[in-house]
C-alpha positions in Angstrom: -68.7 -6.4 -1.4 -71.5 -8.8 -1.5 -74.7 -8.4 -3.2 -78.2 -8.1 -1.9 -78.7 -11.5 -3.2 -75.8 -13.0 -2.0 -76.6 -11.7 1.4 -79.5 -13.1 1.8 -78.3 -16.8 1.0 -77.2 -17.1 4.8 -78.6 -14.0 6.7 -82.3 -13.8 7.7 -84.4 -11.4 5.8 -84.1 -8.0 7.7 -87.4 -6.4 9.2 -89.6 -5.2 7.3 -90.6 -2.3 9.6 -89.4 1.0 9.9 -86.7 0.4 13.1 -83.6 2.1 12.1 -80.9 0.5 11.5 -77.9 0.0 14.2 -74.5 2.2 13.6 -71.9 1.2 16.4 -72.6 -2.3 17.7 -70.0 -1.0 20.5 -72.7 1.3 21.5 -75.6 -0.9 21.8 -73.4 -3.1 24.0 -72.5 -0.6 26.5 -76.3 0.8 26.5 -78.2 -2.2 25.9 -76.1 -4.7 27.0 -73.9 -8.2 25.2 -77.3 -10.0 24.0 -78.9 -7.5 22.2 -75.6 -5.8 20.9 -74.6 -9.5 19.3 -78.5 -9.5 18.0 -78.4 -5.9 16.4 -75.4 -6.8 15.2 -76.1 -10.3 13.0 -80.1 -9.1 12.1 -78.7 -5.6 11.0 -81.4 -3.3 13.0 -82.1 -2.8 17.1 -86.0 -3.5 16.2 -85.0 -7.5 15.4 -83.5 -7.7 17.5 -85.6 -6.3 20.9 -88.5 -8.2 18.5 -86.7 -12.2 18.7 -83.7 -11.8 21.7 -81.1 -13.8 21.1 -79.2 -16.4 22.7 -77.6 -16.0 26.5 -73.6 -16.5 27.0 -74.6 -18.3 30.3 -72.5 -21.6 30.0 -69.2 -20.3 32.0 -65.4 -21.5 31.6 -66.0 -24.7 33.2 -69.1 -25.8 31.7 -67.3 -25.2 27.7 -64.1 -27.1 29.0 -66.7 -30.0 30.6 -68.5 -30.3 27.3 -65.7 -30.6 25.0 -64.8 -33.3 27.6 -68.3 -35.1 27.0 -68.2 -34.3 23.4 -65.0 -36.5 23.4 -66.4 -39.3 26.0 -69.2 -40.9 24.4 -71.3 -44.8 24.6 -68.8 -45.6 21.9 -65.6 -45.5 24.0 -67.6 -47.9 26.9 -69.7 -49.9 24.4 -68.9 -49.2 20.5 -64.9 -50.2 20.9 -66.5 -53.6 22.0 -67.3 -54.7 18.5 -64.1 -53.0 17.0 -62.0 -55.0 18.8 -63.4 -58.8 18.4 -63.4 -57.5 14.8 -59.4 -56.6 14.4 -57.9 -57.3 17.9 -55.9 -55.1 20.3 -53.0 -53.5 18.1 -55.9 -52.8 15.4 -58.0 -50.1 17.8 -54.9 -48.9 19.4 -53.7 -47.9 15.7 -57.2 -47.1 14.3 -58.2 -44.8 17.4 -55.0 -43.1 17.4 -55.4 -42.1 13.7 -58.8 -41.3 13.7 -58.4 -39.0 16.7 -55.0 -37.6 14.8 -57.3 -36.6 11.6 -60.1 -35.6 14.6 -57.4 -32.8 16.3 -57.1 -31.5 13.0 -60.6 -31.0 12.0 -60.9 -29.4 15.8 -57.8 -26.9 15.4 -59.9 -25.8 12.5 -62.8 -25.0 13.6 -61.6 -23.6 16.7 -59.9 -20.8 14.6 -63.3 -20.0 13.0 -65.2 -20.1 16.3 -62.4 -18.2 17.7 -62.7 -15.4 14.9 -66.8 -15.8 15.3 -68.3 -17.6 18.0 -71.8 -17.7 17.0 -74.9 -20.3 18.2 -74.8 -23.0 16.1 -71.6 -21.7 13.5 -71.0 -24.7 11.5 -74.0 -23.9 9.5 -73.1 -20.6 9.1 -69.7 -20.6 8.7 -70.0 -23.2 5.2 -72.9 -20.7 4.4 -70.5 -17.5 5.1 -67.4 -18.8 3.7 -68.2 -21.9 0.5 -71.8 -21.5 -0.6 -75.1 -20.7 1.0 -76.1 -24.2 -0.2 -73.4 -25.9 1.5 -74.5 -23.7 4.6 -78.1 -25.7 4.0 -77.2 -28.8 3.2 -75.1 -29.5 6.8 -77.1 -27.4 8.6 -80.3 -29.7 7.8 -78.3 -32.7 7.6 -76.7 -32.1 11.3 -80.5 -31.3 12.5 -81.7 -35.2 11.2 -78.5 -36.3 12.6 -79.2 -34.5 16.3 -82.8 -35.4 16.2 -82.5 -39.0 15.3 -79.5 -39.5 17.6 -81.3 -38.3 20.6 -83.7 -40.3 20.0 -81.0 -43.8 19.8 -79.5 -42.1 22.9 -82.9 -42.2 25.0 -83.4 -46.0 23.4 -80.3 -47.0 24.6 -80.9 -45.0 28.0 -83.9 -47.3 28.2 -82.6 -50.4 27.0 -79.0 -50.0 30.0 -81.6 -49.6 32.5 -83.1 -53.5 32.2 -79.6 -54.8 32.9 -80.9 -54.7 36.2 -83.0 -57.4 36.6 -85.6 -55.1 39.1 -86.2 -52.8 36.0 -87.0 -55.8 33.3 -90.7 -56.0 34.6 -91.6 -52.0 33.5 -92.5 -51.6 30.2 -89.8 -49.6 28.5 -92.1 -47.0 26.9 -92.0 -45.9 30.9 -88.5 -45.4 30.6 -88.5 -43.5 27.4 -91.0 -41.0 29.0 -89.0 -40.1 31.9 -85.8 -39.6 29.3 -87.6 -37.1 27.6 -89.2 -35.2 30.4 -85.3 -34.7 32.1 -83.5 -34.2 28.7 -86.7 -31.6 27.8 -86.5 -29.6 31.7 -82.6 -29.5 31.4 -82.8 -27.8 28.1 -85.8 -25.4 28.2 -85.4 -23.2 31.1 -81.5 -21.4 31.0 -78.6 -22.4 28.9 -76.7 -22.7 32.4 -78.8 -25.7 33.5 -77.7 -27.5 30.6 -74.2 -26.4 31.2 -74.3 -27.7 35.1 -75.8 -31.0 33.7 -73.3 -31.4 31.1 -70.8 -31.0 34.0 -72.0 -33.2 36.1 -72.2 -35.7 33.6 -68.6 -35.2 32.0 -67.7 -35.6 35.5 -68.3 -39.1 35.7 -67.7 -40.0 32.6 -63.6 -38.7 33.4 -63.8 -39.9 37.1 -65.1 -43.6 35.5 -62.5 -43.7 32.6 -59.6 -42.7 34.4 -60.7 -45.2 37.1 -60.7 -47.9 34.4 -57.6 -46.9 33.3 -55.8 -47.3 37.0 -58.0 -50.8 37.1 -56.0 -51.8 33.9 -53.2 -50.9 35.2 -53.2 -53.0 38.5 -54.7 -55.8 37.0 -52.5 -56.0 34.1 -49.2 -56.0 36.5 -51.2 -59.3 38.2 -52.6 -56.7 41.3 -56.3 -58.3 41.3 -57.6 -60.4 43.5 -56.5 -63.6 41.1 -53.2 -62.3 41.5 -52.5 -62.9 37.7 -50.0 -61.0 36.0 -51.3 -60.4 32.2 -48.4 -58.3 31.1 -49.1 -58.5 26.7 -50.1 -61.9 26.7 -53.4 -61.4 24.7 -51.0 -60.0 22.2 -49.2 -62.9 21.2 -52.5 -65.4 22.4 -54.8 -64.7 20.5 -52.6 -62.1 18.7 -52.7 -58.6 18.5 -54.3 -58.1 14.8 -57.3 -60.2 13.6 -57.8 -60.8 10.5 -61.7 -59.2 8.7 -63.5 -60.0 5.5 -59.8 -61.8 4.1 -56.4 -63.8 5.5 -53.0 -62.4 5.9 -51.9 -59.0 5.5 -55.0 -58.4 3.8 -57.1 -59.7 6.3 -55.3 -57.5 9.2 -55.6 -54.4 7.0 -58.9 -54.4 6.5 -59.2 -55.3 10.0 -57.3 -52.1 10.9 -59.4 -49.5 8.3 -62.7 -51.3 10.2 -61.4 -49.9 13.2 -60.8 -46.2 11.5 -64.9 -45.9 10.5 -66.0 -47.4 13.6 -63.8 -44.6 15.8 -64.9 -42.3 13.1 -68.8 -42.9 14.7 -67.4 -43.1 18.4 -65.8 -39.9 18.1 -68.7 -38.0 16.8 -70.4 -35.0 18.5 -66.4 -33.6 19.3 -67.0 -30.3 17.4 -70.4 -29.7 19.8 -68.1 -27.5 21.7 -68.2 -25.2 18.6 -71.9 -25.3 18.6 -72.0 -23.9 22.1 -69.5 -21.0 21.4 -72.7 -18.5 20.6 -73.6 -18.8 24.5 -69.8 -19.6 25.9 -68.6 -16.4 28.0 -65.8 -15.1 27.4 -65.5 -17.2 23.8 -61.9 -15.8 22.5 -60.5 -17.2 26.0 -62.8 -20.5 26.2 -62.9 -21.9 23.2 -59.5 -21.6 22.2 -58.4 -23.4 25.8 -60.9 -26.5 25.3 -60.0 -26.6 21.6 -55.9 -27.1 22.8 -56.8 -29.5 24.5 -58.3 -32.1 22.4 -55.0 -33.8 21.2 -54.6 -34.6 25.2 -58.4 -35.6 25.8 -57.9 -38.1 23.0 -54.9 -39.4 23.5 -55.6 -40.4 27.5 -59.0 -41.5 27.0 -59.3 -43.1 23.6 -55.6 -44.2 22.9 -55.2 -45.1 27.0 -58.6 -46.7 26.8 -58.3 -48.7 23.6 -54.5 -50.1 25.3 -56.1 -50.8 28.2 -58.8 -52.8 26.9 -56.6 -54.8 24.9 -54.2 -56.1 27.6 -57.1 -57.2 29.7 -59.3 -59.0 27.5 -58.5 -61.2 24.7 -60.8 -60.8 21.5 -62.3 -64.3 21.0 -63.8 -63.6 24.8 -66.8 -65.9 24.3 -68.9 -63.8 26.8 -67.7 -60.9 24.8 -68.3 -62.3 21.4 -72.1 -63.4 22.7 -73.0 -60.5 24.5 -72.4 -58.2 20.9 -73.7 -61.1 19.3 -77.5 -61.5 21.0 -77.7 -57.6 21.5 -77.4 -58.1 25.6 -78.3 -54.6 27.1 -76.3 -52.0 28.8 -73.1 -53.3 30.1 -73.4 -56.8 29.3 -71.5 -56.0 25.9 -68.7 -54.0 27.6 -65.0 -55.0 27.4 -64.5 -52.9 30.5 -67.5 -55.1 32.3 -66.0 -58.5 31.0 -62.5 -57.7 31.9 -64.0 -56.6 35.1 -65.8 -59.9 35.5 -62.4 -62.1 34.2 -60.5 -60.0 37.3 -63.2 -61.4 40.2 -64.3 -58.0 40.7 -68.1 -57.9 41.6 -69.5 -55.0 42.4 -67.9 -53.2 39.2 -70.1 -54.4 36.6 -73.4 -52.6 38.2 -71.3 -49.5 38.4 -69.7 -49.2 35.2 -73.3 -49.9 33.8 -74.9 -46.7 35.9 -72.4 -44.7 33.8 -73.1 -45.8 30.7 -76.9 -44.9 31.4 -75.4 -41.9 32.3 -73.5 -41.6 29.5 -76.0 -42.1 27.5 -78.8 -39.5 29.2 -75.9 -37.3 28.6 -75.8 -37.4 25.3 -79.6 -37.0 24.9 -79.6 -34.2 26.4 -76.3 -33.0 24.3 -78.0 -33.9 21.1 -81.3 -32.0 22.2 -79.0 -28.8 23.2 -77.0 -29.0 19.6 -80.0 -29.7 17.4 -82.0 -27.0 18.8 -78.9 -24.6 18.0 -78.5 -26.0 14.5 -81.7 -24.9 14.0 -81.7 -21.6 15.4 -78.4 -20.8 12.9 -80.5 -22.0 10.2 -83.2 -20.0 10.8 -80.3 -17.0 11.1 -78.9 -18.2 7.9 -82.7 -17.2 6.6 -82.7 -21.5 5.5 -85.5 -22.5 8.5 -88.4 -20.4 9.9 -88.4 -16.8 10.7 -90.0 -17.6 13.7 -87.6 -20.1 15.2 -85.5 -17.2 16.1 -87.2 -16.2 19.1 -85.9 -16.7 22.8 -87.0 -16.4 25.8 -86.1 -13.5 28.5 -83.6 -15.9 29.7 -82.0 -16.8 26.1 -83.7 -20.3 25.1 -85.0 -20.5 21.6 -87.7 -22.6 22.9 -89.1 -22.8 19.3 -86.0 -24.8 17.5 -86.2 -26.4 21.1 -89.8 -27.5 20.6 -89.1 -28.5 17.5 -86.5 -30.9 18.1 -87.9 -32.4 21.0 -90.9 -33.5 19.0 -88.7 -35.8 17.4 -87.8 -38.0 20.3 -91.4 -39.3 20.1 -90.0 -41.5 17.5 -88.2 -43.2 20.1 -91.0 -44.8 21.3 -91.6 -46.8 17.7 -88.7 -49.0 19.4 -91.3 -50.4 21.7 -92.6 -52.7 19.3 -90.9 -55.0 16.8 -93.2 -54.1 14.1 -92.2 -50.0 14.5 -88.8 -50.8 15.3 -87.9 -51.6 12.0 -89.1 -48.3 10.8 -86.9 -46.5 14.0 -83.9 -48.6 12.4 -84.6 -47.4 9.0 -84.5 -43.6 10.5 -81.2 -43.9 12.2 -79.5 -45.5 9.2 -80.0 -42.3 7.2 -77.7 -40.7 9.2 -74.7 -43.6 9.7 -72.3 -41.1 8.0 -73.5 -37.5 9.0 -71.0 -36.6 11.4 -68.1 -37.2 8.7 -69.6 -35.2 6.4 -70.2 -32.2 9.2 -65.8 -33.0 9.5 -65.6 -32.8 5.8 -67.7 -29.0 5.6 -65.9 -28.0 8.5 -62.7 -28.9 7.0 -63.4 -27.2 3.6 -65.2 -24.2 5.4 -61.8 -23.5 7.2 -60.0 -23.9 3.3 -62.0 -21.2 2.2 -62.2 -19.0 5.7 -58.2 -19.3 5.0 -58.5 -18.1 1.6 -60.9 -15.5 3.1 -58.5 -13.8 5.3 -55.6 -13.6 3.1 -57.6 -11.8 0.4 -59.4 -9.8 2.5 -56.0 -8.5 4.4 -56.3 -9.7 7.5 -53.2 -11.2 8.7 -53.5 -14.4 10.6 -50.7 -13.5 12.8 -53.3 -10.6 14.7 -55.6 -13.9 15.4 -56.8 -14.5 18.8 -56.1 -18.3 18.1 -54.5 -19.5 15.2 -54.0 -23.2 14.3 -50.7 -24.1 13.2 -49.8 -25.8 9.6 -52.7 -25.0 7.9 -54.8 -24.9 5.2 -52.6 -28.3 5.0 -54.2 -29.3 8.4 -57.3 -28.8 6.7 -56.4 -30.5 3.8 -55.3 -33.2 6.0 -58.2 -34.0 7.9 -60.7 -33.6 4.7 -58.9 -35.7 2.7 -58.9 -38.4 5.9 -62.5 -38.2 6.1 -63.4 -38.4 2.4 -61.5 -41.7 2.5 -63.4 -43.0 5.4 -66.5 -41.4 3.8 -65.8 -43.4 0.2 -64.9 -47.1 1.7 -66.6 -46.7 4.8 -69.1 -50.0 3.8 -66.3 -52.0 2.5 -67.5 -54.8 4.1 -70.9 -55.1 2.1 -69.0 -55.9 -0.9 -68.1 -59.3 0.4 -70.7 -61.1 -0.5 -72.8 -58.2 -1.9 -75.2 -56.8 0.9 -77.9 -54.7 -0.4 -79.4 -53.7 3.0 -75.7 -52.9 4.6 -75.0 -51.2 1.6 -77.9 -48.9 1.4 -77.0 -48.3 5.3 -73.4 -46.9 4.8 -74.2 -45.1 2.1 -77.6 -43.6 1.8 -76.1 -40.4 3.8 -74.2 -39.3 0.5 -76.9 -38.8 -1.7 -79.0 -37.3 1.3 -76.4 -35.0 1.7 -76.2 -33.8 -2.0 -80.1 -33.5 -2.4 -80.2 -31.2 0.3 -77.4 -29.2 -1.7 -78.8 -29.6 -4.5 -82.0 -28.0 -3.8 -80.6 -25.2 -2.4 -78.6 -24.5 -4.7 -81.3 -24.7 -7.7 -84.1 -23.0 -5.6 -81.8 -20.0 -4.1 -79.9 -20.0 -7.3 -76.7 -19.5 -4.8 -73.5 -18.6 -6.3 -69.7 -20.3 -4.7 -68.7 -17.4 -2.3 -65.7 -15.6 -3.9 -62.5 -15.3 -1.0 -62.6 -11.6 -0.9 -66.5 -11.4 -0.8 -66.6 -13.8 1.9 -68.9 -12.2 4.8 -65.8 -12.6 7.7 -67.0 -9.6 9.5 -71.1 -9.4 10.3 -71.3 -10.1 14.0 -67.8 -9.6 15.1 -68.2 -5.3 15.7 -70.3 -6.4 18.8 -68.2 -9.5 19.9 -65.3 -7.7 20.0 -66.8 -5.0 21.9 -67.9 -7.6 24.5 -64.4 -8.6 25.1 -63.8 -6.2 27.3 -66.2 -6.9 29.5 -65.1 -10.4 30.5 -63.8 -10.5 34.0 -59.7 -11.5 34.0 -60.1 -14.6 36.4 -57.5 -14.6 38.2 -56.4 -17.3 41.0 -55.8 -16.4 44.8 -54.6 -19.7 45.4 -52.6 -22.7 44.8 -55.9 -24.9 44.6 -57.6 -22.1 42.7 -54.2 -22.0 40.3 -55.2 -26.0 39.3 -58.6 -25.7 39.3 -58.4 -22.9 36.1 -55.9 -25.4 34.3 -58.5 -28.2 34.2 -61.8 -26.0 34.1 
């Protein structure tokens, strides 16, 4: 078994006073109740854990499926596929999307076996700390908490940039805007894990309502059903074309054209593992997690693969509105293939709409990256990597302290204001261009080891609540996908040489190995042997839980669909 030492590389330091320690998590959870059973259980006495609280399962079956939905609907699929596709053309992002999201189910099927096994706040952190090396547990714990912070703030920039595409809000200073961001994104987050649940659903609602909308709008104008009564059939594909040549001519050209497409879905489709980051307050997590994780190939494939065909029947890629739009930076939905196809088809009213939702996409994912920062630093500080002191929660479960913390950040977003500051902002947010690949690349070699883990340890995979088929090669699969994408991901800087581009796609690699670095010289951590690997602290009480999870079952036909979706 493991060391004292080695112990304390990811577990918080135990109290110091003279509380007992626990002996049968199943017993505090039947007298104390789930919280403070799961809390005895990780801090290793009953006195931490009545001293900090712990975390709330509060966010029900609908609000898990409804953020892994969100998770997979981002700005990037209404605004970010814009710039993909005048860069390579329509058969480009169909190909690129599709095998980004491939390499994306795979990373998923993963983790959803580890947060199946151990649903704990936060887990990625933990699990690389549990499973590979306390420093690796560090280094993407930190890393994902810079990426979190720093993207909420983008997200309430961009919230407050969408909102001046109407020409009523251009008159408001936009510092107004930011303030009002922060204030919802801060009261949805700091009361009850629920309330962010119910906001996440209501947002992930209209996200899926607006995409499969566009998707039937494709549909009927691409078989001539608009009011110009113009059947476009593939016509973009042969006129323009369907591949565009990038940074070369010929097959070359089209190539690199296509692999631009893989690292800018690589950036649309971060955020898809926050699901696992809410598994430490899902109820019910064995049942959940594995159901949302399923369905990710299916998520993918209608939205991104659907979306990306959609897009490029309806619009051709040398759009001049299209092209200018990215070009000049127009806000909100100005540089939206959807709102330019929508403006080619004579329709309107759309444009407005389609624009409210990416302002609500955008608030959405605010508050999303508020929620998973916060967590990545409360498994941090359970990892004994962050604060003693960020552990504790309110009566209602909130670790207002990591929330605090990460909410400071957004105040950032307000250097955007001014040209001057804006520059600095800029400078931020490029440190973390690459941050979600390398969270897909620890996740990926976490599960390699967790794999290893289990089979020397003697637990046989087959007794596994959810296990992911065809792995550790899955695993292998979607690290070696990402490490590609990772290496060449700024290509495009090489011709001519850009220093500033460069610096930008590839600053994030040393970051990422400093932060390992000095963990691993200041702990003096050690690579976690497979049949040392901690696979067990926290489960007693989880399993116990289990069997206090109400069996929904439906009364009715209506009731029967409504489980399948939620």
């Amino acid at each position: 078994m493991e060391s004292k030492m080695e112990k304390e590389a990811y577990s918080p330091d135990k109290s110091s006073d003279d509380t007992p320690p626990y002996d049968d998590p199943s017993r505090i959870v039947e007298d104390k109740g789930i919280r403070l059973g799961e809390a005895a259980d990780m801090y290793g006495d009953l006195g931490s854990a009545e001293e900090y609280g712990y975390v709330s399962r509060g966010l029900k079956s609908r609000h898990i499926q409804f953020i892994a939905l969100g998770g997979t609907i981002g700005t990037g699929l209404f605004l970010g596929i814009g710039r993909a596709f005048t860069q390579a053309g329509p058969l480009s992002i169909l190909l690129g999307y599709t095998f980004t999201g491939i390499a994306i189910y795979a990373m998923m099927m993963s983790l959803g076996e580890m947060a199946t096994w151990l649903p704990l706040p936060g887990a990625i952190p933990q699990f690389c700390a549990r499973y590979v090396d306390g420093a690796m547990g560090f280094a993407v714990g930190w890393n994902n908490w810079y990426n979190s912070a720093i993207t909420l703030c983008a997200e309430i920039s961009a919230a407050s940039v969408v909102i001046q595409f109407w020409n009523g809000a251009q008159d408001i200073n936009v510092a107004a805007w930011i303030s009002l961001i922060i204030i919802l994104v801060i009261l949805l987050n700091i009361f009850a894990v629920a309330i962010y649940g119910e906001a996440e659903f209501c947002f992930a609602s209209i996200k899926i309502l607006t995409i499969v909308g566009l998707i039937i709008f494709a549909f009927i104008i691409d078989l001539g059903g608009g009011p110009t009564r113009d059947r476009l059939g593939f016509r973009y594909w042969n006129n323009p074309g369907a591949m565009k040549e990038y940074k070369g001519t010929g097959s070359t050209g089209r190539f690199l054209g296509l692999f631009s497409v893989l690292v800018n879905a690589a950036f649309s489709y971060g955020g898809v593992e926050m699901v696992a980051v809410a598994a430490g307050e899902a109820e019910n997590p064995r049942v959940n997690i594995p159901k949302a994780v399923r369905r990710v190939f299916w998520r993918i494939l209608f939205f991104y693969v659907l979306g990306s065909l959609a897009i490029g029947v309806l619009v051709p890629y040398n759009e001049p509105r299209l092209l200018g739009a990215i070009e000049d930076g127009a806000p909100g939905a100005a540089a939206s293939p959807w709102v330019i196809a929508v403006y080619r088809a004579s329709v309107p009213v759309l444009p407005s709409i389609i624009n409210a939702v990416i302002l609500t996409s955008a608030t959405s994912s605010a508050n999303a990256f508020l929620y998973t920062g916060s967590r990545y630093l409360y498994a941090l500080a359970q990892n004994g990597q962050a604060p003693r002191i960020l552990l504790k929660c309110s009566k209602r479960g909130v670790p207002y302290y990591c929330i605090a913390v990460t909410a400071s950040i957004s105040l950032l977003t307000y250097m955007s204001c001014s040209s001057g500051a804006n520059v600095v902002f800029e400078w931020f947010q490029n440190l973390c261009t690459i941050a979600s690949l390398f969270t897909w690349m620890s996740i990926s070699v976490a599960y390699i080891r967790f794999h290893a883990a289990l089979k020397a340890q003697g637990i046989d995979r087959s007794t596994l609540v959810f296990r992911s088929p065809f792995q550790p090669y899955t695993a292998y699969f979607s690290l070696a996908f990402f490490a590609m994408i990772t290496i060449f991901n700024g290509f495009y800087t090489f011709g001519p040489f850009d220093v500033n581009s460069f610096v930008t796609a590839y600053v994030g690699i040393p970051i990422y190995f400093a932060l390992y670095a000095f963990w691993k010289i200041f702990k003096r951590t050690s690579f976690v042997k497979a049949s040392e690997a901690d696979l067990q602290t926290g489960k007693a009480a989880l399993d116990a839980a289990d069997a206090h999870w109400p069996e929904r079952v439906p009364r009715n036909m209506l009731e029967r669909i409504w489980f399948w979706i939620a």
